[in-house]
N, CA, C and O atoms as CSV, one atom per row, in Angstrom:
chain,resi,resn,atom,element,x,y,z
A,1,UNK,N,N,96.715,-13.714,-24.426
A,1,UNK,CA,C,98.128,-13.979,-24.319
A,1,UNK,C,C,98.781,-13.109,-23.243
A,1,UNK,O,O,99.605,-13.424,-22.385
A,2,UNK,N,N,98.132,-11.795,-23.542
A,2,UNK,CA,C,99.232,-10.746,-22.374
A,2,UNK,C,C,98.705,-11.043,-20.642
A,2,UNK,O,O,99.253,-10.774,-19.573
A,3,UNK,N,N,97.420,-11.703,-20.974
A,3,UNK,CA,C,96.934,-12.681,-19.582
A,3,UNK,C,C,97.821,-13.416,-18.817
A,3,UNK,O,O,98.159,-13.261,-17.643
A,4,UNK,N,N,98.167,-14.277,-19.680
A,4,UNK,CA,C,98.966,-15.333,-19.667
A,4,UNK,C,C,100.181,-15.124,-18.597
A,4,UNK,O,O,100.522,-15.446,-17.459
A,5,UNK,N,N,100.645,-14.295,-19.840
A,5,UNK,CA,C,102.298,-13.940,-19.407
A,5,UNK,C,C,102.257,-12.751,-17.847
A,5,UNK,O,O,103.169,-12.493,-17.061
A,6,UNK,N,N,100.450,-12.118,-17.885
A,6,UNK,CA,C,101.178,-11.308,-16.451
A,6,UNK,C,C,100.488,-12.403,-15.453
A,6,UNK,O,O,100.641,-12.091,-14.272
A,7,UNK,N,N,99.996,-13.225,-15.594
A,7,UNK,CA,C,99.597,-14.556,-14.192
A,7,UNK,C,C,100.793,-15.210,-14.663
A,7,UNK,O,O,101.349,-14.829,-13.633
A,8,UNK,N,N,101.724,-15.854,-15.274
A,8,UNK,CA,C,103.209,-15.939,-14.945
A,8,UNK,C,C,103.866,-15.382,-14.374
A,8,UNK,O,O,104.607,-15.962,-13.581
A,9,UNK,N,N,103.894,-14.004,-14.517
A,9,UNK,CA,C,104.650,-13.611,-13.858
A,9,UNK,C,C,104.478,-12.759,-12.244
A,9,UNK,O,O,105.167,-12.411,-11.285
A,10,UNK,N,N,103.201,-12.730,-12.689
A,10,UNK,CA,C,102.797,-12.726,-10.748
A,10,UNK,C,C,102.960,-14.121,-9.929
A,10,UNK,O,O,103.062,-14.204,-8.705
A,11,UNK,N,N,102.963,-15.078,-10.750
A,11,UNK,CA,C,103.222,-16.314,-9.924
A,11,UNK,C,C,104.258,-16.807,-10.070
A,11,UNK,O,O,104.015,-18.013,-10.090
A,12,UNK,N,N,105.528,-16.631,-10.218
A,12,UNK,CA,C,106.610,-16.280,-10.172
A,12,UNK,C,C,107.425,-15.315,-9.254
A,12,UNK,O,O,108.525,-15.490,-8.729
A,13,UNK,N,N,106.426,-14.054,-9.198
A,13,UNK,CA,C,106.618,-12.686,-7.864
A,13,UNK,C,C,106.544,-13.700,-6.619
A,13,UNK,O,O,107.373,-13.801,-5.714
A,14,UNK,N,N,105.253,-14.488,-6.803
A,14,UNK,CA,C,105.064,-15.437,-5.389
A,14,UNK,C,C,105.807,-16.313,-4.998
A,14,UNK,O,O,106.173,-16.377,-3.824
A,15,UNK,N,N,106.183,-17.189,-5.955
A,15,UNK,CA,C,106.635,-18.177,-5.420
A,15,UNK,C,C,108.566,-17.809,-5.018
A,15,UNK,O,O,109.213,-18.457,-4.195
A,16,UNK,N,N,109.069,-16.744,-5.778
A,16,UNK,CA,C,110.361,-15.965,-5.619
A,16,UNK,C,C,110.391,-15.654,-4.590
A,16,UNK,O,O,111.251,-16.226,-3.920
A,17,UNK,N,N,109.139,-14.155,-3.552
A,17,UNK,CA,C,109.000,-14.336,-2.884
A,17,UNK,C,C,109.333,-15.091,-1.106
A,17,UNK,O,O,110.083,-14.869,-0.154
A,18,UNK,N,N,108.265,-16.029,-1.472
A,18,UNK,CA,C,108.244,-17.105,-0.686
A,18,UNK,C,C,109.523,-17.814,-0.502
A,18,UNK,O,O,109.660,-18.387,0.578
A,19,UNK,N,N,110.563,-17.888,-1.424
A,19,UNK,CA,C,111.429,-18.637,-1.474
A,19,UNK,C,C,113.008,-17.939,-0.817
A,19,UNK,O,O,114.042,-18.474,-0.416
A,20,UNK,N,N,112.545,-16.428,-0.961
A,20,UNK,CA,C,113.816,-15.664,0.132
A,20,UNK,C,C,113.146,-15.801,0.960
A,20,UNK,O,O,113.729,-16.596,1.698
A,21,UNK,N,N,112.015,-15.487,1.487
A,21,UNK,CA,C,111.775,-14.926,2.770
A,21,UNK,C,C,112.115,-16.767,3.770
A,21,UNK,O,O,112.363,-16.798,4.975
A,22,UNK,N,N,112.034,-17.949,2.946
A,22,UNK,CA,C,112.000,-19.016,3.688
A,22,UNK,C,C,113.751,-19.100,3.802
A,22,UNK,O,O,114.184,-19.797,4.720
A,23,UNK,N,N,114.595,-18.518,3.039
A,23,UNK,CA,C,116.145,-18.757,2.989
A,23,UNK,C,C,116.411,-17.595,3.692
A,23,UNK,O,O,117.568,-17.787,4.067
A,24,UNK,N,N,116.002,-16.282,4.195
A,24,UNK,CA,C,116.333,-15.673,5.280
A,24,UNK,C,C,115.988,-16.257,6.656
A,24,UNK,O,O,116.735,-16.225,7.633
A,25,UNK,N,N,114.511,-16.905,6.598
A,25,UNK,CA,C,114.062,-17.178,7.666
A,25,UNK,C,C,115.395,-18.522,8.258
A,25,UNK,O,O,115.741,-18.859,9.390
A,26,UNK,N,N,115.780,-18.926,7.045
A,26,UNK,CA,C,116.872,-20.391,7.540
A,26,UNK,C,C,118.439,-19.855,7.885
A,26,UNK,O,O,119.371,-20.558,8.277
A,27,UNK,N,N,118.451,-18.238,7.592
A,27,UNK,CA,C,119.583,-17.842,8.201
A,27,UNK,C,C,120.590,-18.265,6.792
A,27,UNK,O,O,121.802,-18.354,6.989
A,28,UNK,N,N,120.108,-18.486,5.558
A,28,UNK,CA,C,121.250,-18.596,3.989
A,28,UNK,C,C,121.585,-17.435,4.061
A,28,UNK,O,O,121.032,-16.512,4.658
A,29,UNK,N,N,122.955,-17.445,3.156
A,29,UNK,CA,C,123.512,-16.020,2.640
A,29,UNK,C,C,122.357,-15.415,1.332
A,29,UNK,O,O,121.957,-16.200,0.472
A,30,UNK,N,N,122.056,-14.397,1.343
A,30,UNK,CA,C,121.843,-14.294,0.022
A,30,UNK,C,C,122.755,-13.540,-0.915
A,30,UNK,O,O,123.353,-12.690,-0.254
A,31,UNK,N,N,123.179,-13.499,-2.466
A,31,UNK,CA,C,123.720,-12.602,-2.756
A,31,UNK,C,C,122.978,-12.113,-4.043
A,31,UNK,O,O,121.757,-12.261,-3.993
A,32,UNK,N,N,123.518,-11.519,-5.266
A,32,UNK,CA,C,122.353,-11.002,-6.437
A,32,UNK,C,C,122.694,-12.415,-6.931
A,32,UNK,O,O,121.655,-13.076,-6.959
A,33,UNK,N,N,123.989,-13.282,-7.419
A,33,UNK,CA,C,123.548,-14.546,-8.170
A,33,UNK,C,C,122.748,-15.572,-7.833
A,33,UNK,O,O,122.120,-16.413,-8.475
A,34,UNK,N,N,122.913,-15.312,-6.597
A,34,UNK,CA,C,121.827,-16.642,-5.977
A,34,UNK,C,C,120.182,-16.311,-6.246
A,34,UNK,O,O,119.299,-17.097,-6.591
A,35,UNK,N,N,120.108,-15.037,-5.995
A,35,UNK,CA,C,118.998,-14.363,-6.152
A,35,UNK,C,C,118.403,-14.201,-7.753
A,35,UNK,O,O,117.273,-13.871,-8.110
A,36,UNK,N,N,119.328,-14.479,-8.390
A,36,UNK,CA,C,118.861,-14.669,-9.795
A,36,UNK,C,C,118.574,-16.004,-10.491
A,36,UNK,O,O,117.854,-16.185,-11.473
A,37,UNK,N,N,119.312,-16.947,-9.754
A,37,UNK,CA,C,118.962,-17.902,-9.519
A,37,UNK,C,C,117.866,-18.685,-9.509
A,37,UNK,O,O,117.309,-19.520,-10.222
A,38,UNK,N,N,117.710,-18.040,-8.268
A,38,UNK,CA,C,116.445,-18.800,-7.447
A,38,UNK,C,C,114.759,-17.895,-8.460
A,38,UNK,O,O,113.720,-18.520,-8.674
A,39,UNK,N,N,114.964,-16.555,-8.841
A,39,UNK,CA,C,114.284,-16.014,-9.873
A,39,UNK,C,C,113.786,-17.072,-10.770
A,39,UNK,O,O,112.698,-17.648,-10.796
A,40,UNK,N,N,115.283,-17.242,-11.807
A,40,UNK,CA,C,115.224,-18.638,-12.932
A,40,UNK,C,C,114.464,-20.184,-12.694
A,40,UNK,O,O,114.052,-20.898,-13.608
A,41,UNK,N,N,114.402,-20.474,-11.332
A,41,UNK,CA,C,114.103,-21.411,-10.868
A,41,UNK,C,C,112.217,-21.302,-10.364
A,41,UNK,O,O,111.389,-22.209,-10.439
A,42,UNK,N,N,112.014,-19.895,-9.878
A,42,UNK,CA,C,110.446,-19.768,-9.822
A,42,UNK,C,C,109.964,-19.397,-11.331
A,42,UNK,O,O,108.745,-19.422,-11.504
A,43,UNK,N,N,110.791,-19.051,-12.455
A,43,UNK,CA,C,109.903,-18.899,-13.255
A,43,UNK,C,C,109.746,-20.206,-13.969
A,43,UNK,O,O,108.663,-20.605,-14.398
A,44,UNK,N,N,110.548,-20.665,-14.045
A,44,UNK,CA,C,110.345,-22.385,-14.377
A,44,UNK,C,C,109.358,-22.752,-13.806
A,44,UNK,O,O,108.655,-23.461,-14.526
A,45,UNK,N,N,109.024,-22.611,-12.943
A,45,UNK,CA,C,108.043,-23.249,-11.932
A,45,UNK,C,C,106.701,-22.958,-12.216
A,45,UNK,O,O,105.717,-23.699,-12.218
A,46,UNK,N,N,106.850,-21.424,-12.524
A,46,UNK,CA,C,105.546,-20.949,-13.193
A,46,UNK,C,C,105.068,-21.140,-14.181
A,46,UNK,O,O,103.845,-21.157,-14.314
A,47,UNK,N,N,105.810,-21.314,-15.042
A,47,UNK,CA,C,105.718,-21.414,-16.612
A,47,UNK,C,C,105.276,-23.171,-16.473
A,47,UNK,O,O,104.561,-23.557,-17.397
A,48,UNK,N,N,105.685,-24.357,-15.287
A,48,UNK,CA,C,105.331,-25.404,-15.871
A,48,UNK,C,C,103.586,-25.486,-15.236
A,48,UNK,O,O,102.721,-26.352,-15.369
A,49,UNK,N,N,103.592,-24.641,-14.779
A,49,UNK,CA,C,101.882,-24.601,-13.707
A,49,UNK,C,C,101.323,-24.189,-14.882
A,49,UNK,O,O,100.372,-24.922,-15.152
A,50,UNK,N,N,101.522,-23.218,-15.814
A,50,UNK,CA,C,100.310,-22.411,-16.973
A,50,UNK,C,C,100.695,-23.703,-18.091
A,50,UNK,O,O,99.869,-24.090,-18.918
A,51,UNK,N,N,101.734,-24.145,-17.999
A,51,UNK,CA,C,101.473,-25.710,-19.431
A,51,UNK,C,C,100.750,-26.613,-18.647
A,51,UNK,O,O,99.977,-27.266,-19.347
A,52,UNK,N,N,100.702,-26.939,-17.287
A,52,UNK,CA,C,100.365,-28.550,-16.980
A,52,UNK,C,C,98.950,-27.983,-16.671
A,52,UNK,O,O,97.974,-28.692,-16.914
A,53,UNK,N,N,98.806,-26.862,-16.198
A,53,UNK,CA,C,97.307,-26.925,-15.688
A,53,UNK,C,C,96.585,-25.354,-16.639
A,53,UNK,O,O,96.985,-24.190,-16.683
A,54,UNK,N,N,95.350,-26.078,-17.309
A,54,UNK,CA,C,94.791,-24.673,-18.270
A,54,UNK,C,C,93.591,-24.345,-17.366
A,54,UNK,O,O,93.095,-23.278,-17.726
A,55,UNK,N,N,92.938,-24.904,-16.292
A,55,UNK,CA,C,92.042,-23.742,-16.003
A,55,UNK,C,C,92.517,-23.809,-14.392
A,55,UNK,O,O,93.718,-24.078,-14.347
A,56,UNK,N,N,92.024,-23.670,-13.279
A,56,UNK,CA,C,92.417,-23.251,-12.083
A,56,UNK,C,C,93.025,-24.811,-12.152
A,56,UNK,O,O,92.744,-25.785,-12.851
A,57,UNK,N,N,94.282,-24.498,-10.770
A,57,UNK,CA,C,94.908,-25.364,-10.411
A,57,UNK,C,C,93.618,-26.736,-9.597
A,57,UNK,O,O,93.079,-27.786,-9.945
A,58,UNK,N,N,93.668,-25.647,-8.136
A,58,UNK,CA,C,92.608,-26.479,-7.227
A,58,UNK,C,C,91.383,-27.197,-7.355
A,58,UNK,O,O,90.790,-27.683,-6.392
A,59,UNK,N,N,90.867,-27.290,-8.955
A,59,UNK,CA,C,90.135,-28.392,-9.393
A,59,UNK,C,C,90.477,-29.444,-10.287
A,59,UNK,O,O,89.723,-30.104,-11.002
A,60,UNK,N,N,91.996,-29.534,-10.125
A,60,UNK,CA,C,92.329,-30.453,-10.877
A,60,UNK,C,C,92.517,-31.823,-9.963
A,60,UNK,O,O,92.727,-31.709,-8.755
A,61,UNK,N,N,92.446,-32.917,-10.495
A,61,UNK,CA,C,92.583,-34.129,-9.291
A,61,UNK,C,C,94.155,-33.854,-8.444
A,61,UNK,O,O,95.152,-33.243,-8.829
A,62,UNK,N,N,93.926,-34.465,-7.364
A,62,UNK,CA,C,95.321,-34.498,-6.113
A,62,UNK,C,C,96.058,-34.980,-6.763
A,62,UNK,O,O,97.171,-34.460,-6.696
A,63,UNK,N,N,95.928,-36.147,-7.700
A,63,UNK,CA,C,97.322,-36.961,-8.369
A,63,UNK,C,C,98.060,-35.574,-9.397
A,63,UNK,O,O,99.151,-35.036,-9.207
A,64,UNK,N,N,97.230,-35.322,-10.288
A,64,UNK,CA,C,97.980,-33.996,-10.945
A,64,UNK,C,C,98.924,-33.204,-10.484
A,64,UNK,O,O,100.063,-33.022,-10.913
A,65,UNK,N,N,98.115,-32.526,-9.151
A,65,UNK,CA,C,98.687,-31.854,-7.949
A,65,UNK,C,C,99.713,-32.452,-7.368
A,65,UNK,O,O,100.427,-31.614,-6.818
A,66,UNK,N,N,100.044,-33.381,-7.264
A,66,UNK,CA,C,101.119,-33.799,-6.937
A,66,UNK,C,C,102.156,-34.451,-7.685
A,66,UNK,O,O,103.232,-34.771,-7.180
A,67,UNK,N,N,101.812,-34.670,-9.000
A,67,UNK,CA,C,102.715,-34.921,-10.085
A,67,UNK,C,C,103.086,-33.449,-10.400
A,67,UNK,O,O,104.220,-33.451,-10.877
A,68,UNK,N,N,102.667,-32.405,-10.337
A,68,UNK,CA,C,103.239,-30.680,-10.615
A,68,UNK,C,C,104.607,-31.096,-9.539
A,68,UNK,O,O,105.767,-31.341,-9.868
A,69,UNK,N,N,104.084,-31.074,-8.364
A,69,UNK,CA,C,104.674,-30.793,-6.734
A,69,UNK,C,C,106.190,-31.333,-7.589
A,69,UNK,O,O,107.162,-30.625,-7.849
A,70,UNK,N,N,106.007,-32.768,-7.895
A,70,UNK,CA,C,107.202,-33.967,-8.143
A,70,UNK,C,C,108.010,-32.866,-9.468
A,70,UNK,O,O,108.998,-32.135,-9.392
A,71,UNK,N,N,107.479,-33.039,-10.118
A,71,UNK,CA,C,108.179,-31.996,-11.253
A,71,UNK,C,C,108.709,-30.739,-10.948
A,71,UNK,O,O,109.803,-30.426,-11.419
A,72,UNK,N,N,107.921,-29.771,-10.032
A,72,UNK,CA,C,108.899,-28.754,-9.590
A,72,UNK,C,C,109.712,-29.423,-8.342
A,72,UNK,O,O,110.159,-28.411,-7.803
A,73,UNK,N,N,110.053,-30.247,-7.764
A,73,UNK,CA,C,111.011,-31.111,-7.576
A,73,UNK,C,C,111.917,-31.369,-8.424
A,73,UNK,O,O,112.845,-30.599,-8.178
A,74,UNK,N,N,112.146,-31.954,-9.196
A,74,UNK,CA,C,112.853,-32.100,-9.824
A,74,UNK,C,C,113.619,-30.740,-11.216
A,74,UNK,O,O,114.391,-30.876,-12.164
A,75,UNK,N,N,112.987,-29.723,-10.712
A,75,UNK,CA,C,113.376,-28.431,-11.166
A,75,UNK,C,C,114.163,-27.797,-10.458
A,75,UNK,O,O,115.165,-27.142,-10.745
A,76,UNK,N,N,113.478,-28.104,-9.150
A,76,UNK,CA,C,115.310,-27.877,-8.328
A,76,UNK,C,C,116.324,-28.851,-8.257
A,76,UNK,O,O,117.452,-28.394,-8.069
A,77,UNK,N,N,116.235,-29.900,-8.344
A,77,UNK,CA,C,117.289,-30.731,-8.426
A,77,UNK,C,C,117.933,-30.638,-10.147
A,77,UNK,O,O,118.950,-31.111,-10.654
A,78,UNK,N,N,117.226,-30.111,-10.500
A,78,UNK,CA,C,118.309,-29.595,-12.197
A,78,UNK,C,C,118.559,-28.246,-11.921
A,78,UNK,O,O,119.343,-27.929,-12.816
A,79,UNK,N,N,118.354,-27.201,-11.182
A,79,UNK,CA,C,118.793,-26.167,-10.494
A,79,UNK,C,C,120.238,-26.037,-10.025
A,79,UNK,O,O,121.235,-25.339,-10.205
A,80,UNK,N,N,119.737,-27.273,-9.203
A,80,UNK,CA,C,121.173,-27.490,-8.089
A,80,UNK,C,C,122.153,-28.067,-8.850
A,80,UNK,O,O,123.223,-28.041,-8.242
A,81,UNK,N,N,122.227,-28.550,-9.870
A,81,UNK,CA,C,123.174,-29.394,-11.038
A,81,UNK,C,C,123.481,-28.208,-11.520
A,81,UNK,O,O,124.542,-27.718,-11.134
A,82,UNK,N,N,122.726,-27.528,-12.379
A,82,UNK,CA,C,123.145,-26.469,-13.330
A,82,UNK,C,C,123.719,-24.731,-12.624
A,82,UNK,O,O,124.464,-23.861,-13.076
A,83,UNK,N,N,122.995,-24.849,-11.464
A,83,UNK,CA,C,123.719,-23.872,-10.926
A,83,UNK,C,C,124.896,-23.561,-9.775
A,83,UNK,O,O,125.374,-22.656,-9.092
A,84,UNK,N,N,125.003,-24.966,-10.070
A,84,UNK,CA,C,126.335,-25.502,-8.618
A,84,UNK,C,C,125.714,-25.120,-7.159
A,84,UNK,O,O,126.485,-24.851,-6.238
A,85,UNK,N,N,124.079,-25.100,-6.942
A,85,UNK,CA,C,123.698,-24.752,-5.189
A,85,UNK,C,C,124.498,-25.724,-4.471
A,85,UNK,O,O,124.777,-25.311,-3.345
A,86,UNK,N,N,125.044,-27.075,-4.779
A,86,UNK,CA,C,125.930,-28.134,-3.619
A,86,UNK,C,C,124.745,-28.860,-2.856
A,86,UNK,O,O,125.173,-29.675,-2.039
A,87,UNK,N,N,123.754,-28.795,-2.899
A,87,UNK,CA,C,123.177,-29.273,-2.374
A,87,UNK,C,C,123.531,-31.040,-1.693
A,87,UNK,O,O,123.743,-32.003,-2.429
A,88,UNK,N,N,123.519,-31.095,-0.217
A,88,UNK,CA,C,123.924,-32.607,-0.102
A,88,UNK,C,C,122.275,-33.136,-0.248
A,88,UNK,O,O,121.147,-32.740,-0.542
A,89,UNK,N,N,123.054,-34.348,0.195
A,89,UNK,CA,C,121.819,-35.185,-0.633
A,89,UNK,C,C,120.711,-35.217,0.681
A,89,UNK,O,O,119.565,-35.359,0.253
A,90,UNK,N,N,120.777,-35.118,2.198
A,90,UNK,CA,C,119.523,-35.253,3.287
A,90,UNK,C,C,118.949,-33.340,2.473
A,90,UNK,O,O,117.734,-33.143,2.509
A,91,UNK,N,N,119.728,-32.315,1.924
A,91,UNK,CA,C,119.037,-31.069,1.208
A,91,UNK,C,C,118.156,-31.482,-0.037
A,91,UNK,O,O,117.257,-30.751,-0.453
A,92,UNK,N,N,118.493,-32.789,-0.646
A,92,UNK,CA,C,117.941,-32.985,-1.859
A,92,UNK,C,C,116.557,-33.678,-1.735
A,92,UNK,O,O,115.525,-33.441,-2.363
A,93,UNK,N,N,116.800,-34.595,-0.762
A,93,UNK,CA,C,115.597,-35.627,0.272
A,93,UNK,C,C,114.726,-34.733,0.833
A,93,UNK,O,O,113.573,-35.153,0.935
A,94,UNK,N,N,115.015,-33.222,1.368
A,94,UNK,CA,C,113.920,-32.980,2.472
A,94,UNK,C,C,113.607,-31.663,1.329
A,94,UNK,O,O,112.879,-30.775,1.770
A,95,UNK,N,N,114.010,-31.536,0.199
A,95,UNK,CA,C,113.609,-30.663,-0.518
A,95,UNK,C,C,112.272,-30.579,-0.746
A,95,UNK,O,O,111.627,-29.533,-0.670
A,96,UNK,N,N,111.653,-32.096,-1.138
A,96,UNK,CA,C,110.301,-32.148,-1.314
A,96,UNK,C,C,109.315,-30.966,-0.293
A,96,UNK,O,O,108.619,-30.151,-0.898
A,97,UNK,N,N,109.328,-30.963,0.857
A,97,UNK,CA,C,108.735,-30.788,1.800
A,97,UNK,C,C,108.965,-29.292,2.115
A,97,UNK,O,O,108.323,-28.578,2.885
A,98,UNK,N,N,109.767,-29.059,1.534
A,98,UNK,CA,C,110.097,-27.640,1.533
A,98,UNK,C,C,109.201,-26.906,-0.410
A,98,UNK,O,O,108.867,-25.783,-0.787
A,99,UNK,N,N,109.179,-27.712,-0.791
A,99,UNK,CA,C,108.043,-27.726,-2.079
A,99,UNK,C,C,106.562,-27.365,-1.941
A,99,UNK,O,O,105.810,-26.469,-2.324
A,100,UNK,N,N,106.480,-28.842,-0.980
A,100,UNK,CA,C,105.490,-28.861,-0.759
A,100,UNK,C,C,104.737,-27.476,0.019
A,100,UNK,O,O,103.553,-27.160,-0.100
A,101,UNK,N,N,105.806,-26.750,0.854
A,101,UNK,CA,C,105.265,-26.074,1.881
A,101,UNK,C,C,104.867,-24.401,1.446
A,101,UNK,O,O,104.107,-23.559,1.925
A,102,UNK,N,N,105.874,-24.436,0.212
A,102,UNK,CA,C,105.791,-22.954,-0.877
A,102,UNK,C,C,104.517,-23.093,-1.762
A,102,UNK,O,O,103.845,-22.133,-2.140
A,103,UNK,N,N,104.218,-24.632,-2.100
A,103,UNK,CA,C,102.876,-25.107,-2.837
A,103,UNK,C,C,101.850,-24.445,-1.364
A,103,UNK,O,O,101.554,-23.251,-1.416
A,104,UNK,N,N,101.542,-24.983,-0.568
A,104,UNK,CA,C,100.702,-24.641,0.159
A,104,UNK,C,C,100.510,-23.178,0.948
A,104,UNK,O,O,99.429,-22.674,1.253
A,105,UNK,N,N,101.849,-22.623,1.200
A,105,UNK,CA,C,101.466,-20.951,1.439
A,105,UNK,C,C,101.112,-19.955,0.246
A,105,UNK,O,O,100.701,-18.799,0.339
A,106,UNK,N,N,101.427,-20.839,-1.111
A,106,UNK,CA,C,100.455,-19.850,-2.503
A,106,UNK,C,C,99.284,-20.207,-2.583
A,106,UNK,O,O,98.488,-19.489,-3.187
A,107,UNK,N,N,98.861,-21.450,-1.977
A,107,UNK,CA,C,97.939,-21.787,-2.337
A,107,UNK,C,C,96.991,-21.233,-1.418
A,107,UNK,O,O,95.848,-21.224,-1.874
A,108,UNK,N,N,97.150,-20.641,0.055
A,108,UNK,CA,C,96.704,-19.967,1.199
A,108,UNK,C,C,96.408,-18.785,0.510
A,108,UNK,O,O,95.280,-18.338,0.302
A,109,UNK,N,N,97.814,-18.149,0.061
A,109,UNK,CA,C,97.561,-16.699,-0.370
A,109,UNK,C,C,96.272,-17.037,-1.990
A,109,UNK,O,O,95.077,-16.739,-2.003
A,110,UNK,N,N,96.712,-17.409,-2.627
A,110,UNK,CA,C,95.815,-17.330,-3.894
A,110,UNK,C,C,94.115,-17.520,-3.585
A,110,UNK,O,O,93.328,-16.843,-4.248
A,111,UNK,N,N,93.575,-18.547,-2.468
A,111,UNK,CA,C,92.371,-18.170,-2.092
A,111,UNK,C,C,92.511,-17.008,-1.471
A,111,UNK,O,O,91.656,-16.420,-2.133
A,112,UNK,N,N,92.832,-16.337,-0.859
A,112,UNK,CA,C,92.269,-15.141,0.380
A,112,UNK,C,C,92.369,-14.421,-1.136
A,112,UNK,O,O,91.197,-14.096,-1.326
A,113,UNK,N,N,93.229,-13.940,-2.471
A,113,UNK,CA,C,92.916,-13.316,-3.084
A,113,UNK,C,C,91.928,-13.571,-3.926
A,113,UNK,O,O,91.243,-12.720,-4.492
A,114,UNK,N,N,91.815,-14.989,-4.049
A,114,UNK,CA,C,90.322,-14.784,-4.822
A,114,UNK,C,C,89.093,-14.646,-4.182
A,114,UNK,O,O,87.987,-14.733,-4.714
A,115,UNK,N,N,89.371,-14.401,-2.880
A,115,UNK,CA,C,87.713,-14.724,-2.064
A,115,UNK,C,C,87.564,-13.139,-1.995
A,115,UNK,O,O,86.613,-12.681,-1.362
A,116,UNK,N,N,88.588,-12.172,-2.707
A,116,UNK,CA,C,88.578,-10.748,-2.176
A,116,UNK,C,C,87.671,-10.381,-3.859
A,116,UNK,O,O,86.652,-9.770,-4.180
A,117,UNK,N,N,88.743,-11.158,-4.577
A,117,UNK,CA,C,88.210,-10.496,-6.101
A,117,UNK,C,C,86.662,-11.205,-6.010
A,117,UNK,O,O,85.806,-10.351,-6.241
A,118,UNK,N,N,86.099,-12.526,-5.737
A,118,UNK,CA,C,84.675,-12.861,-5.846
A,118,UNK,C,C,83.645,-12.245,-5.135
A,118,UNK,O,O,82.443,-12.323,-5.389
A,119,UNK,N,N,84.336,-11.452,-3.974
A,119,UNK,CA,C,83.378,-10.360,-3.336
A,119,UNK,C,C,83.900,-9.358,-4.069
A,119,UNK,O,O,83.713,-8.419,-3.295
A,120,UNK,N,N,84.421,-8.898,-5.013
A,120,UNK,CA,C,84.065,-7.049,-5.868
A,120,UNK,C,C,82.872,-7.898,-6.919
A,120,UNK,O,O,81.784,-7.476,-7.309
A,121,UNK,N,N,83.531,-9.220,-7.190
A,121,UNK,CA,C,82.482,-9.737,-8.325
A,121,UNK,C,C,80.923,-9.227,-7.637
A,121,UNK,O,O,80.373,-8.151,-7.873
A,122,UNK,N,N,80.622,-9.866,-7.111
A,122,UNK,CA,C,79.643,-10.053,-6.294
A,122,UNK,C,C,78.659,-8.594,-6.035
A,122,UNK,O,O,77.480,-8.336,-6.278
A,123,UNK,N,N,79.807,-7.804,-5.412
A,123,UNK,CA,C,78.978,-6.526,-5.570
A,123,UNK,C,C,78.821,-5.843,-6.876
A,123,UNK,O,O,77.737,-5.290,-7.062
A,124,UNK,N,N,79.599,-5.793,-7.691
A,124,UNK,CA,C,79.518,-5.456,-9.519
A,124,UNK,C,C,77.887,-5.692,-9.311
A,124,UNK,O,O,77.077,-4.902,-8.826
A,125,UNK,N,N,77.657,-7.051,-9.838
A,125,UNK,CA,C,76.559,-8.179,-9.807
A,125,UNK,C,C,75.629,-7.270,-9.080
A,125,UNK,O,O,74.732,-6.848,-9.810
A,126,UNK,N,N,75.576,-6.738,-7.528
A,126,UNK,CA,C,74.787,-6.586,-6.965
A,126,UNK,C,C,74.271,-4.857,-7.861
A,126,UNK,O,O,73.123,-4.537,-8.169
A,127,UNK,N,N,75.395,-4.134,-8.055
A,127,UNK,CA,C,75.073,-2.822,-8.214
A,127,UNK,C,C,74.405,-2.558,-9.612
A,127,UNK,O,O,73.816,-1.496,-9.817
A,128,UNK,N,N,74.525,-3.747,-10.775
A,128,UNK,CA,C,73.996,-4.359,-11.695
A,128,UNK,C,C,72.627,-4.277,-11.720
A,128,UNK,O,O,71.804,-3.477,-12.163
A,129,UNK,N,N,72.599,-5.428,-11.064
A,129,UNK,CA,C,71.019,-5.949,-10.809
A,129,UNK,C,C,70.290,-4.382,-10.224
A,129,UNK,O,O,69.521,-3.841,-11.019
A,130,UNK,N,N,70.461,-3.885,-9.259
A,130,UNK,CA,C,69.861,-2.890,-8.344
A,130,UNK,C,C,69.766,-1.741,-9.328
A,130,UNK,O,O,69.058,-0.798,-8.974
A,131,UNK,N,N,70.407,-1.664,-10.589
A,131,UNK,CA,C,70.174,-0.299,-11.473
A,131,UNK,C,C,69.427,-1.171,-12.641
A,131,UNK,O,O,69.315,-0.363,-13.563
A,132,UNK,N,N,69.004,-2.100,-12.957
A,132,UNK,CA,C,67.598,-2.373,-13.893
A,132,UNK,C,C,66.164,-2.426,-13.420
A,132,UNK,O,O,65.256,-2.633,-14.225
């Protein structure tokens, strides 16, 4: 369980993250409500990745993967309702793609970190074997 809840909430760190550094990079204001906000809105996000998907994401079929994508879609568009962002509607249209693009730079970062943790695996394994 306490698994659980700290890969929530590291994937939540990420995708939060990712999500100022892309609203500085666009020149948004930020302030602390927006910023708490947008918090509320990655942990939603996280929390629906550990219900929809129970073992790694990246072996689940593309349709899955992209029924997540559509659903945290539509997590910001109940975002933008419930937290008054104003969003017009060509912001609501090209939102996807801006989804899509936070899906794919975690998904960049989450291999390079697992290809780091499967090489300590690896040597464990090696220093293992070499002391029987």
């Amino acid at each position: 369980m306490r698994s659980k809840i700290k890969k929530i909430f590291q994937l939540t760190a990420m995708v939060f993250t990712v999500i100022v550094v892309m609203q500085l990079l666009l020149g948004n204001e930020l302030n602390n409500v927006i910023l708490c906000e947008y918090m509320v809105s990655a942990l939603l996000a996280a929390m629906l990745k550990h219900i929809f998907f129970t073992g790694l994401m990246f072996d689940s079929s593309i349709w899955r993967q992209l029924l997540y994508l559509f659903m945290v879609w539509l997590i910001v568009i109940t975002c933008n309702f419930l937290f008054h962002w104003d969003m017009s509607r060509t912001s609501i249209y090209t939102s996807p793609f801006l989804v899509t693009i936070i899906y794919l730079v975690l998904r960049l970062f989450n291999y390079q970190l697992e290809k780091i943790e499967v090489k300590k695996m690896n040597e464990l394994l090696k220093i293992k074997r070499e002391n029987k």
